[in-house]
Backbone as CSV, one residue per row, in Angstrom:
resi,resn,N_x,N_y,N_z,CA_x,CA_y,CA_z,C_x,C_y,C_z
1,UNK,-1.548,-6.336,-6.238,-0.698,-5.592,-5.338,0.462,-4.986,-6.120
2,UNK,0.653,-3.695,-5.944,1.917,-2.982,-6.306,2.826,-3.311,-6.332
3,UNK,4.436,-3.404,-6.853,5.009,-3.863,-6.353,6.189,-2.705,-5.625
4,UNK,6.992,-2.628,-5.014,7.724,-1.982,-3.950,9.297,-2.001,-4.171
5,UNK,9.869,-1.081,-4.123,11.407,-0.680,-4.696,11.887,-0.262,-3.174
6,UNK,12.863,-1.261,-2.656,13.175,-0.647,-1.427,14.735,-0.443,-1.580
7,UNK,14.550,0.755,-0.883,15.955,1.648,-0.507,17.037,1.352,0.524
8,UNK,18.443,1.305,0.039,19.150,0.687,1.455,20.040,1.722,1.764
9,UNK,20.459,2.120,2.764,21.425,3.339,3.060,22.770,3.051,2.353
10,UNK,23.893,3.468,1.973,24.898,3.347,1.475,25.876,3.130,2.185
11,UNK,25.615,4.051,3.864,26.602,3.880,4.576,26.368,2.959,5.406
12,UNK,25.489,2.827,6.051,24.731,1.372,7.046,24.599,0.773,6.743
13,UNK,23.789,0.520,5.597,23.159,-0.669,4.881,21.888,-0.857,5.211
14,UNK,21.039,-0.389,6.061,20.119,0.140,6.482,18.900,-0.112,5.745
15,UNK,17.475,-0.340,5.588,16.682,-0.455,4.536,15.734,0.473,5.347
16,UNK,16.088,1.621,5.037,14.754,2.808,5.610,13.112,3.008,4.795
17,UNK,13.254,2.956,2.910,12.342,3.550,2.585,11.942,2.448,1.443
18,UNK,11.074,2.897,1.427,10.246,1.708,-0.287,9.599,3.097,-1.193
19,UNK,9.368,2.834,-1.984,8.834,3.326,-2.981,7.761,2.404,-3.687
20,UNK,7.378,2.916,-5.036,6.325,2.104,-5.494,6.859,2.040,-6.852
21,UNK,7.037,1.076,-7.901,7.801,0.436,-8.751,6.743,0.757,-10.105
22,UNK,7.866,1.987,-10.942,6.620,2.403,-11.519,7.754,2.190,-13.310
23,UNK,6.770,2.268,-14.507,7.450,1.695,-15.604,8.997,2.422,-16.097
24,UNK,9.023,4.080,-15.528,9.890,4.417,-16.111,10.932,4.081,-15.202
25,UNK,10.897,3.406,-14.230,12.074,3.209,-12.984,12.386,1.527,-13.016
26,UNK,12.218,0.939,-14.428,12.553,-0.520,-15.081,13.844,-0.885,-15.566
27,UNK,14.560,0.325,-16.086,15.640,0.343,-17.000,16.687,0.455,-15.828
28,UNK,16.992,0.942,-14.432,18.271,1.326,-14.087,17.600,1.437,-12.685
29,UNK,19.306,1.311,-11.992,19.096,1.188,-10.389,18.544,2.391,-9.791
30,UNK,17.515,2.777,-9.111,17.247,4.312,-8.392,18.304,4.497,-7.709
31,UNK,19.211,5.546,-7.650,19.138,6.252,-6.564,18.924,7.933,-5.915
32,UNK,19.017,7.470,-4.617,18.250,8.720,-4.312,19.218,9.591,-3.234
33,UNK,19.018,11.079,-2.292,19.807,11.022,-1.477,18.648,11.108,-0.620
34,UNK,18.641,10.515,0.752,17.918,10.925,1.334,18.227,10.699,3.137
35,UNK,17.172,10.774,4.134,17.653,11.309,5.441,17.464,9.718,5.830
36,UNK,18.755,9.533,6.589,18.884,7.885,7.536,18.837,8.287,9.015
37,UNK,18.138,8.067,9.238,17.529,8.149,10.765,19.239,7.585,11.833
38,UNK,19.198,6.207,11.076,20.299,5.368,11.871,21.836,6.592,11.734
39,UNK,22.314,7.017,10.884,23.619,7.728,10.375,23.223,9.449,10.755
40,UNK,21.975,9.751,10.960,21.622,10.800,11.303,22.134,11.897,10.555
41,UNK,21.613,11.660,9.176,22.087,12.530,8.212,21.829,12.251,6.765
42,UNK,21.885,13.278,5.922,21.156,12.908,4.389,22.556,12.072,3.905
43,UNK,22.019,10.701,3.218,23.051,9.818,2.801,22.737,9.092,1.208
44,UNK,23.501,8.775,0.650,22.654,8.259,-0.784,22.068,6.323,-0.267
45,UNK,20.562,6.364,-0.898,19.963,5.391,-0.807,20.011,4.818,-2.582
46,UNK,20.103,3.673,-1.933,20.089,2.742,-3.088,18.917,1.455,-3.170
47,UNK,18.768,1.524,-4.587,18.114,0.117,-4.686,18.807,-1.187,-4.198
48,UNK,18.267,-2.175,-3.421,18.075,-3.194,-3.125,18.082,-4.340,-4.348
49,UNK,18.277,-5.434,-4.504,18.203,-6.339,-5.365,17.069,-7.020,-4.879
């Protein structure tokens, strides 16, 4: 099984999205900006620990 990089909203805290955990995304935290349903608006997502 793959393993899964999940995304948390920045402003909610929110865990909207996963990704799929790939070698060059080993070295450093993703982030991304993307749309939070909950904040209703594009917000920066972050990796999860």
């Amino acid at each position: 099984m793959a393993k899964k990089i999940i995304l948390s909203c920045d402003v909610c805290g929110s865990r909207n999205y996963s990704v799929p955990a790939g070698k060059d995304r080993a070295t450093e935290r993703l982030t991304i900006k993307k749309y939070c349903r909950h904040c209703n608006g594009h917000t920066v997502h972050r990796q999860t620990a």
